[in-house]
C-alpha positions in Angstrom: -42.1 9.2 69.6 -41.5 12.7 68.2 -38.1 13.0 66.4 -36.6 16.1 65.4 -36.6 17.5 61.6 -33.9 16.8 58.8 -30.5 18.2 58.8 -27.8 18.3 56.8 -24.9 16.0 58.1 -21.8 17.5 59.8 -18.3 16.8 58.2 -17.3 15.5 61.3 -20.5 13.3 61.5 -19.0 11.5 59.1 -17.5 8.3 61.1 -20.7 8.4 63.0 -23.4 8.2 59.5 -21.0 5.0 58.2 -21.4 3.5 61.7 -24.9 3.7 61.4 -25.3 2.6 58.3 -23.2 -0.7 58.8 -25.0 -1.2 62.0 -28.5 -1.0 60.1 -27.1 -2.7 57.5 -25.4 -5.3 59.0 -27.6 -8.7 58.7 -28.2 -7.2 54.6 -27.1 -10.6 52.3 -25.1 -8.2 50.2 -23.2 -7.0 53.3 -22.7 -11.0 54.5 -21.3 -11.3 51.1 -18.8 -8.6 51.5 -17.4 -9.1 54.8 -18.7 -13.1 55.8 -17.3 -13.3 59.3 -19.7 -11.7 61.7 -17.4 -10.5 64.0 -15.4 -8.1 61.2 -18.3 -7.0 59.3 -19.1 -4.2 61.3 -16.0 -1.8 61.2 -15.3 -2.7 57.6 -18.5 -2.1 56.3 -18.5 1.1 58.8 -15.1 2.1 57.0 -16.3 1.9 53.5 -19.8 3.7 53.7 -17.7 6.0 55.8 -15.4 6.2 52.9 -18.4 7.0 50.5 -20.3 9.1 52.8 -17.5 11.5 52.7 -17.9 11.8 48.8 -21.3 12.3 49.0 -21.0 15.2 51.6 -19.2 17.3 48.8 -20.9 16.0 45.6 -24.5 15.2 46.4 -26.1 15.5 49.9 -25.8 13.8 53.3 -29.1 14.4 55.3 -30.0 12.9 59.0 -32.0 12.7 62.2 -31.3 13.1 65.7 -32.4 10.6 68.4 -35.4 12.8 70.5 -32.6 13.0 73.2 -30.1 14.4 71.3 -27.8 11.5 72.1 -27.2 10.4 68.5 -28.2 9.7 65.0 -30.9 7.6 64.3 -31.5 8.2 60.7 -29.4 9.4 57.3 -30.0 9.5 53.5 -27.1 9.5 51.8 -27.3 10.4 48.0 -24.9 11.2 44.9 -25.4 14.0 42.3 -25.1 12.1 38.9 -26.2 15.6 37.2 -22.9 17.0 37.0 -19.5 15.4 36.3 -17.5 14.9 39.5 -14.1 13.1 40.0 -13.8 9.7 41.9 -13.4 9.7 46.1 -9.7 10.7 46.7 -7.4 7.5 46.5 -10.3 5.6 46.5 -8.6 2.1 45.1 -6.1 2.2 47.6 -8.3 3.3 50.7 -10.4 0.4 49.9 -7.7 -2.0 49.4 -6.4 -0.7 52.9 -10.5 -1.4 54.5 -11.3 -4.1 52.5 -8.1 -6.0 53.5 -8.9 -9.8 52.8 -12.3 -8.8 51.6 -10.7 -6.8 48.7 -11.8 -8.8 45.5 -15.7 -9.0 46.8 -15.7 -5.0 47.0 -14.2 -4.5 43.4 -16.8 -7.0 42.1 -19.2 -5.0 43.7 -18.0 -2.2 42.7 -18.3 -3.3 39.2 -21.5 -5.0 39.1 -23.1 -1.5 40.1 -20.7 0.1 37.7 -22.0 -1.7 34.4 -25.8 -1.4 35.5 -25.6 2.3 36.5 -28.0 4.3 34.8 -26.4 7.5 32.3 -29.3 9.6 32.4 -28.4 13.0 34.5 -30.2 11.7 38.0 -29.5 11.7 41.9 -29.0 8.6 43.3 -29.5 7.2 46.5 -26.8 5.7 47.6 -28.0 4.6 51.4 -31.0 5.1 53.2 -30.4 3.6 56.7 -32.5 3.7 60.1 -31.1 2.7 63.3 -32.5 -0.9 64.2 -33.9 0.0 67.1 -36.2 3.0 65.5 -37.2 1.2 62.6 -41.0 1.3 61.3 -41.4 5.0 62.4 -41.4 6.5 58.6 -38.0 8.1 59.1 -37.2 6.1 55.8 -40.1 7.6 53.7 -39.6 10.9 55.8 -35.6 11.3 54.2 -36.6 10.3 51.1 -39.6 12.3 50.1 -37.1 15.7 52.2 -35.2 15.0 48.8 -38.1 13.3 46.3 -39.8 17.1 46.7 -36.9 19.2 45.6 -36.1 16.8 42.8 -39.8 17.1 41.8 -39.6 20.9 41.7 -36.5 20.8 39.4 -37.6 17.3 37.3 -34.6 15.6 38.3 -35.5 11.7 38.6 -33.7 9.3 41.0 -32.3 6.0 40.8 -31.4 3.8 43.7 -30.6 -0.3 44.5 -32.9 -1.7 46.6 -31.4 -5.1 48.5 -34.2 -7.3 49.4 -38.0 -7.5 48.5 -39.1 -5.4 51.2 -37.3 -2.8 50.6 -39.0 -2.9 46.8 -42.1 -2.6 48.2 -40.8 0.6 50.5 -39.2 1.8 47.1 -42.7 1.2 45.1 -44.5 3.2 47.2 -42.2 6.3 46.9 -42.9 6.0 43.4 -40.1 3.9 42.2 -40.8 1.8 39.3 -38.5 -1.2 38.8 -35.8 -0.9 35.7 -34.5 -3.2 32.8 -33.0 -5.6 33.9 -34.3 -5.7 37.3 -32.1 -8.1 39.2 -28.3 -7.4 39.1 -26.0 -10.5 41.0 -23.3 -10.4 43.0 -20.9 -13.6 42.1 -22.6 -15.6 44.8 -26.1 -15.1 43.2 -27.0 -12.1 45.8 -29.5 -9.5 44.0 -30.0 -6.0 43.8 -32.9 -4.5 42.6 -32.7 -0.9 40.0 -35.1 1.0 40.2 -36.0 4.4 39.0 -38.2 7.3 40.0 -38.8 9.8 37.1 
């Protein structure tokens, strides 16, 4: 199956990228932490990485791919540009109060689990690398990341990122990610993230 090149996401893509990446996401254990019951998980985990997405349009980069048929997305790379200062998302602690609803406290923990651990050296990170379930194993993955790894190379701007699982360190290791110190980073329920940096 052929899929079309990279673009850059449309503002009013938006919705649609943090629909995609909560459906990609949605069986992560991080995400089963956040929201537990199944049948909620999905539109409040599409409303926050919506939420971020939109950040990321205007201070880093939002890149996808099409569907063949034109029907959809089926890929995006979402990623934040820690090289220059930029402000918080707009009303950001009450727009995820508002999402998060009874799920509140296990996004602020997030929040500041990846706060503390969060590299200072300048960087881009990736925030979310998502492929629709259905079109997984294709390379879109490696394809959206090394779109970005080769213009970071050019300028010698490393990347960080938080890999959730073991298989996605392997993925991570072969785009030349190197795991940090400390590695592991727990939610309060004991569910790891993995740092890892690409210089």
């Amino acid at each position: 199956m052929t899929f079309p090149e990279i673009r850059s996401a449309r503002d009013e893509e938006i919705p649609a990228i943090g629909h995609l990446i909560s459906h990609s996401f949605f069986h992560l254990d991080a995400n089963a932490y956040l929201v537990p019951p199944l049948e909620d998980r999905l539109t409040v985990m599409a409303d926050f990485f919506t939420l971020l997405t939109e950040h990321a349009q205007k201070y880093g980069r939002v890149d996808a791919i099409d569907l063949p048929d034109g029907s959809g997305l089926v890929a995006t790379a979402v990623w934040f540009d820690y090289t220059k200062e930029a402000p918080d998302p707009e009303a950001y602690d009450e727009r995820l109060r508002s999402l998060a609803g009874d799920y509140h406290e296990r996004f602020v923990a997030l929040d500041q689990l990846f706060e503390k651990h969060h590299p200072h050296d300048a960087h881009w990170h990736l925030a979310f690398l998502a492929v629709h379930p259905d079109h997984q194993h294709h390379g879109l993955g490696g394809k959206l990341m090394s779109h970005t790894h080769a213009e970071l190379d050019a300028t010698g701007v490393p990347a960080y990122l938080e890999a959730t699982n073991e298989n996605n360190v392997r993925l991570y290791r072969r785009a030349g990610y190197v795991d940090m110190d400390p590695f592991e980073m727990l939610l309060p329920d004991g569910t790891p993230f993995f740092r890892m940096w690409r210089a």
